[in-house]
PADRENGU-746602 format. One record per residue (C-alpha): z, y, x. Coordinates in steps of 0.02 Angstrom, whole numbers, plus 50000, padded with zeros to 5 digits. Layout:
<rs>
ZYX;...
</rs>
This chain:
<rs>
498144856549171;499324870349197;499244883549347;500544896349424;500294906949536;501384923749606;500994939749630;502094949849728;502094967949712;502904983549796;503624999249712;504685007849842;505754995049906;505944984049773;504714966949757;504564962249606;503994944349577;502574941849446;502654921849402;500554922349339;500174906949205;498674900749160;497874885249068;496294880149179;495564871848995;493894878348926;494754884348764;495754896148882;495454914448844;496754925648910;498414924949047;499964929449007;501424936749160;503274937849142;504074950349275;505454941149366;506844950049461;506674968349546;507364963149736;507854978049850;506984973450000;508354984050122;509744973550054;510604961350173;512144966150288;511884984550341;512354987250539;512214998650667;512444995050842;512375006650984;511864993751102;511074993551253;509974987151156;510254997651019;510124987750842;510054990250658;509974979150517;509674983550331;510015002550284;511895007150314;511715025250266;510645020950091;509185031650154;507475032350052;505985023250082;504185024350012;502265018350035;502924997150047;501564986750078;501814968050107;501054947850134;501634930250128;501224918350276;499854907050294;500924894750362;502314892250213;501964905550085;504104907150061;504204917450224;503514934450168;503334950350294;503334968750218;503464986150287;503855004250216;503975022950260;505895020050325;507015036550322;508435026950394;508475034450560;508705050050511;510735049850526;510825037750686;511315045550848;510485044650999;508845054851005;508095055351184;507845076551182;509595078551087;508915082450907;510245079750792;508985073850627;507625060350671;506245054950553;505445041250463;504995028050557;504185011950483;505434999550400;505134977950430;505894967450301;505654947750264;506114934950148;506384916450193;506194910250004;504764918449911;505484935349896;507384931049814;508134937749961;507794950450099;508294956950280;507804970850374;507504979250530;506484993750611;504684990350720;504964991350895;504485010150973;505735022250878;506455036250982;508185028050996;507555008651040;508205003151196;507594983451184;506254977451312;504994975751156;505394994951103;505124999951326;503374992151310;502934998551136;501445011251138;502525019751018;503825022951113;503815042151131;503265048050993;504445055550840;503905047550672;502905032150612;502095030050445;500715024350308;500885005550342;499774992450264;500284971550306;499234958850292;499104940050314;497944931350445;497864914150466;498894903550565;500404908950500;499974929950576;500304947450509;499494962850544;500434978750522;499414993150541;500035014050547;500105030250624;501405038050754;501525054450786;502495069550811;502415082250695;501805102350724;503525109050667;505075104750610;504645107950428;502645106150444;501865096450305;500215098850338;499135088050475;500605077250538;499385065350659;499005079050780;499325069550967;499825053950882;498905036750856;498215024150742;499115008350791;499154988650721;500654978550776;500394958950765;501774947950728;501774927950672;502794916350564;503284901650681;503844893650535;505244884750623;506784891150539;507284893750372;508874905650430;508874921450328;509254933450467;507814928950569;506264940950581;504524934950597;504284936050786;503484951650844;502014950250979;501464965951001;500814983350955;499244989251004;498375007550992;496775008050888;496325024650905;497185043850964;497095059150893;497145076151011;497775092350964;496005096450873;496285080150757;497435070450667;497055051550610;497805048950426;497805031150295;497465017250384;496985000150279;497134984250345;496264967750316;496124951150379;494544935450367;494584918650386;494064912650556;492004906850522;490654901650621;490444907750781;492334912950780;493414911550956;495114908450985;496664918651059;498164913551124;499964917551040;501124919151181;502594908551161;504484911651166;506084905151104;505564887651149;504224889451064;502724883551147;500954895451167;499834892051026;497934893651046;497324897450877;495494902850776;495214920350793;494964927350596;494274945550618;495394960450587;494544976650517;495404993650476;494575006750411;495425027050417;495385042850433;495005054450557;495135074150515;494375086450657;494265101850553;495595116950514;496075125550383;494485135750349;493215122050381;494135105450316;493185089550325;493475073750389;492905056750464;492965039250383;493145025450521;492975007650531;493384997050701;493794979550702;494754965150829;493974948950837;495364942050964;496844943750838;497254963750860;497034962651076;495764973151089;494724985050947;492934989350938;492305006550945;492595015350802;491015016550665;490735031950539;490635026950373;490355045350294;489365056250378;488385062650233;490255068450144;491215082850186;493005076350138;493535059250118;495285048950098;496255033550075;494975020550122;495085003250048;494374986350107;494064971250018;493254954950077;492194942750012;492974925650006;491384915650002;490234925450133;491374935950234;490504953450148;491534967750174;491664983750043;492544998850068;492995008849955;493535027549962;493985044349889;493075059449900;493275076449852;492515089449787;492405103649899;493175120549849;491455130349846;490865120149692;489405112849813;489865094449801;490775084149677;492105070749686;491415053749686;492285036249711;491175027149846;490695012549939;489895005450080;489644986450126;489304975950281;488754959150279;488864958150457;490524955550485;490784975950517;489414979250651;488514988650523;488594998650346;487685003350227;487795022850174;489105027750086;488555023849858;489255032049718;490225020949609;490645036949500;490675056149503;492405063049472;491605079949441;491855097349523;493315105749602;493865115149454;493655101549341;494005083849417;494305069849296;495285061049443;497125060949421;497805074549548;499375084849559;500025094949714;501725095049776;502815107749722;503875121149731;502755131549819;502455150249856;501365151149709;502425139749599;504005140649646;505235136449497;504365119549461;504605100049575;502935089249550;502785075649650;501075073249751;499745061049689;497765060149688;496645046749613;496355037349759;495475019549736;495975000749767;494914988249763;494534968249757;493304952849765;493234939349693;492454923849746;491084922949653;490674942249725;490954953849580;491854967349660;493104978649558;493694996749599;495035004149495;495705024049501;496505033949390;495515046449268;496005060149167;495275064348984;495425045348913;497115042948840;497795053148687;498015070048723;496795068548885;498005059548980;497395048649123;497215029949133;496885016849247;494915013349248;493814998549309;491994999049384;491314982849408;489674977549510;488644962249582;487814971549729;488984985249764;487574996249703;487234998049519;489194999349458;489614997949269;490335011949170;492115013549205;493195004249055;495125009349046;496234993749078;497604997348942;497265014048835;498635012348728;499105025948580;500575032748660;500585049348768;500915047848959;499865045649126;499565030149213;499195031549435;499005024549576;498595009049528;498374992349650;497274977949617;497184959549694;496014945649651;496624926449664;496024910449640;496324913749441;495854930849403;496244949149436;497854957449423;498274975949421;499964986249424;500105005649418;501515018349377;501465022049188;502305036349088;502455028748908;504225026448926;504535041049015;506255045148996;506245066548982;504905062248807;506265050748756;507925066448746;506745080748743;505145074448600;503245072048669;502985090248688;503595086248866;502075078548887;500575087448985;499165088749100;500555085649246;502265077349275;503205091349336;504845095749312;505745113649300;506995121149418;508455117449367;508505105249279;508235095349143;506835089549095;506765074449214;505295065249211;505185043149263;504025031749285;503815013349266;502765000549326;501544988249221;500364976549254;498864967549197;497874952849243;496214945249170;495794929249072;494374916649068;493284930148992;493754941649130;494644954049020;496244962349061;497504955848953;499064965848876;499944975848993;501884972349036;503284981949110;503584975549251;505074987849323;506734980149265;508384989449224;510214988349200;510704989549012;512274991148925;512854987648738;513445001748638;514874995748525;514715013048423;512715011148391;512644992148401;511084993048526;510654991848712;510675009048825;509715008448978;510825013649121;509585014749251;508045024549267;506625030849401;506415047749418;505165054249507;505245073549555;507135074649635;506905082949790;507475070249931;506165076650046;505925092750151;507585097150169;507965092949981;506755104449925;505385092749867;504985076649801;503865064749862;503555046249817;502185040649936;500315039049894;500215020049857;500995006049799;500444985249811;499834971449736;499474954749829;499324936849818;500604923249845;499374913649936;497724922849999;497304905650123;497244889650142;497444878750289;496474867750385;496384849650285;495484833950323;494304842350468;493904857350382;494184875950430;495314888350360;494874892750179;495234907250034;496424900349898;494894901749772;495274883149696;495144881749517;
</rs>
C-alpha cells in the first residue's frame, strides 16, 4: 500500500511543506521527498491599529524574523500554530517609557489548511498591548521576548515556551535574560472554525522560572507526552460559546538554561521542570549538569512507546584546555522526576581545536572589516518507537576540504552511542549546520542549511570557500545558504538529500537558460543597528501528525502506525 505523510519545516519565516512517500512493501528500501511550496508565514493583510486595544496583524513594516519553530493540532492536523523571533514592533508607536525603537517580541502565526496559507499576530504581553489578555500577561513589563519552541499536546493544545526580558543596554549583546523569565504560554485549537483570520485561542502564559540580576535563563525546549496511566485531568476554560472542556493531562517538560556566572568565571546550569496539569503550575526545577562547566541549547526527545525522556545538549570546551566539548545526554524513565548523569555521546575536542561547527559573530574589535553570522554545533535529537534514539550536530574535518557535515550517533540505551556517520558527504565544497531532526511513524527526516550552492562560489570560483562563511566589508563576496533534507528508508539509511529552499527563476532569451532571481544571504547586517548579521541559532523539523486520538475506548496514542 502506499503512505504519505508531511513534514513541515521552518527556515525563518517561510514553511516549507515536505509531501514524505513511502511504499510500506517488504521490497521497499529507500523514501523519496519532493519540497512543495516555500509559504511566508507573516503574509496575510498587514494592519496596525492603535486601539484601545491596540492590534496588529501580519507585518506592515516587512520587519525580519528568525528562530521559527512550529506544530499542527491534535485535533485536525490542517490548523497549524508557529512562532518566531518577531522584529515587527520595532517601528510601532506607543512605548510605555517613551522609547522611540522597541524590540523583538515573539511573532504567532497559523494556518487553517495544512500550511498553504498563513495569518499572524503578536503573543499577548508586548510593551504596547493594551487588550485584557496583554493586562494579565506575566509578560507585560518587560522589553523583548524570544527563543520560542511550539509544540503539540493532545486535545487539540499548544505549548509555546520563551524568555522575556529586558536587556543591560541599549546595544548589549551579551547576557540578555538578566531580570527576565522563562515563560510557556498555552493555547488550544477549538477546532470549530475553518475562517482564516482566526487565531488558535490563547489561554494563558505562565512563568516557569526568573532570572535576577546575578543570572540570566537562555534556550528553552519544549515538549509534550501523551496522557498515560496515572495521568489527571485539567480544565480548558471556555469562551466564545465555547463550552469548558475537561481534558487528560499529557505532561509538559522543558528543559534550559540557567547562567549564574560573569565574565571571568562563565559556567552555567542545565534545567529540567515539568507541568503535569497542562502548563498551570511547574515543578521545581532539576540540574541536569552539575559535573560540566558550560552547557547550551538543550534538546528533548520522548519515547513514544514508554514515555522515556532523553536530553540532549551541547557542551563546551572551556578556554583553559581543562575540559573538552562533548555532545551529551541524560535520560529519565520516570516521567522527569529523575536523571541519569549527564553521558558522552561524543567528544568535540579542545578549545583550540573543536571539530564542532562554530563561528562568532562579526565585525568585532578584533575583526573588524569582516560580517559572519553566529552559529555553533548545537544538537537535535529524536526517537523512534521502537527506542533507537538519534542525535545529529554538525562537525568539521569530514567533507572535502575539511568542511563540516551533518553527523548521526545512534544508540539503544542512550549509553554506548555508535560512531558518528555523515548524513550526505557529497564531493562538492561547502558547510552544512544547524541541522533539525524528527522521527514519524515512517522513518527519520533531517533538514539543515547547506553551502553547495552557495551563491559567492558560483561569481567568484571555490577559492571562496573556507574554514568560515564570512563575508568582507564592503562588499562582495556574499555568501547564501540553502536548505536540504533527508529522510531514511526501510533499512534505516538516509536517503539522497534534496533542496528543499525554492526560488524565483527567470529565462534568459540571450543564454537560452534559467537565472535564479532570488537568493538567501546570510551575513547582511540587519541586526545591531545594521552593523551585524544574525540568523538565529535553530531552525525545525516536525511531524504532520505526532498523535493520535482517542478511538474505540482507547487513550491517546503516538502516530507510530505502520
Amino acid at each position: 500500500m502506499e503512505r504519505s505523510e508531511l513534514f513541515r519545516f521552518l527556515r525563518g519565516t517561510a514553511v516549507l511543506l515536505l509531501p514524505l512517500w513511502a511504499l510500506a512493501a517488504p521490497s521497499a528500501s529507500a523514501q523519496s521527498i519532493a519540497a512543495g511550496a516555500n509559504v511566508n508565514i507573516v503574509g496575510g493583510p498587514a494592519s496596525v491599529t492603535p486601539g484601545p486595544p491596540f492590534r496588529m496583524e501580519g507585518d506592515p513594516y516587512l520587519q525580519r524574523q528568525n528562530e521559527p519553530s512550529m506544530a499542527c493540532s491534535s485535533r485536525n492536523p490542517l490548523n497549524c500554530l508557529a512562532a518566531a523571533n518577531d522584529y515587527r514592533l520595532v517601528n510601532v508607536p506607543g512605548l510605555p517609557d517613551g522609547r522611540v525603537t522597541g524590540d523583538a517580541w515573539m511573532g504567532v502565526y497559523w494556518s487553517r489548511d495544512a500550511g498553504a496559507s498563513w495569518r499572524s499576530s503578536v503573543l499577548p504581553g508586548f510593551p504596547q498591548d493594551t487588550s485584557p489578555e496583554g493586562a494579565a500577561s506575566p509578560l507585560k513589563g518587560l522589553e523583548a521576548a524570544a527563543d520560542p519552541t511550539v509544540r503539540a499536546g493532545t486535545n487539540g493544545l499548544f505549548y509555546l515556551s520563551g524568555i522575556a526580558f529586558n536587556r543591560t543596554g541599549e546595544t548589549s549583546s551579551g547576557p540578555q535574560a538578566k531580570s527576565g523569565v522563562l515563560f510557556v504560554s498555552t493555547l488550544i485549537d477549538d477546532n470549530n472554525t475553518q475562517r482564516a483570520d482566526t487565531p488558535m485561542r490563547y489561554i494563558r502564559t505562565v512563568v516557569v522560572d526568573r532570572g535576577t540580576s546575578g543570572q540570566f535563563l537562555d534556550k528553552p525546549w519544549i515538549a509534550v507526552d501523551i496522557p498515560r496511566a496515572g495521568a489527571g485531568t485539567c480544565t480548558i476554560p471556555g469562551a466564545g460559546g465555547v463550552p469548558d472542556q475537561v481534558v487528560p493531562a499529557g505532561p509538559v517538560y522543558v528543559a534550559y538554561v540557567n547562567f549564574p556566572g560573569s565574565g571571568n568565571n562563565p559556567h552555567s546550569r542545565l534545567m529540567f521542570t515539568r507541568s503535569t496539569n497542562c502548563g498551570v503550575t511547574w515543578s521545581q526545577p532539576t540540574m541536569l549538569d552539575e559535573s560540566f562547566a558550560i552547557s547550551q541549547s538543550a534538546f528533548i526527545s520522548i519515547n513514544p512507546s514508554n514515555g522515556g525522556i532523553l536530553v540532549a545538549w551541547r557542551q563546551f570546551g572551556t578556554s583553559n584546555l581543562s575540559d573538552p566539548g562533548r555532545i551529551l545526554v541524560a535520560t529519565s524513565s520516570d516521567f522527569g522526576r529523575t536523571f541519569t548523569s549527564g553521558r558522552e555521546v561524543a567528544s568535540l575536542g579542545l578549545a583550540n581545536a573543536s571539530v564542532a561547527y562554530d563561528q562568532a559573530t562579526l565585525p568585532s574589535a578584533l575583526e573588524p572589516g569582516y560580517r559572519m553570522f553566529r552559529t555553533n554545533g548545537y544538537p537535535t535529537a529524536c526517537t523512534d518507537a521502537t527506542g533507537v534514539h538519534r542525535i545529529a550536530w554538525s562537525q568539521r574535518g569530514i567533507g572535502p576540504g575539511g568542511d563540516a557535515r551533518v553527523v548521526v550517533s545512534t544508540s539503544t540505551n542512550a549509553v554506548t552511542w555508535s560512531a558518528p556517520q555523515p548524513v550526505d558527504n557529497h564531493e562538492w565544497r561547502g558547510h552544512q549546520l544547524m541541522p533539525s531532526m524528527a522521527c514519524t511513524a515512517s522513518g527519520v527526516g533531517l533538514a539543515w542549511y547547506d553551502q553547495r550552492y552557495d551563491n559567492a562560489a558560483i561569481v567568484f570560483g571555490p577559492a571562496i570557500f573556507g574554514p568560515f562563511i564570512v563575508d568582507p566589508i564592503p562588499p562582495p563576496p556574499a555568501h547564501t545558504l540553502d536548505v536540504r533534507a533527508s529522510v531514511t528508508g526501510a533499512t534505516g539509511a538516509f536517503a539522497p538529500s534534496i533542496q528543499v529552499s525554492r526560488y524565483q527563476h527567470a529565462f534568459n532569451t540571450a543564454t537560452g537558460g534559467l537565472v535564479q532571481l532570488e537568493f538567501n544571504p546570510v551575513n547582511w547586517p540587519l541586526f545591531a543597528g545594521g552593523t551585524a548579521p544574525f540568523i538565529g541559532d535553530y531552525i525545525d523539523l516536525v511531524p504532520a501528525r505526532v498523535f493520535r486520538p482517542p478511538l474505540g475506548g482507547a487513550g491517546w496514542s503516538y502516530d507510530v502506525a505502520s
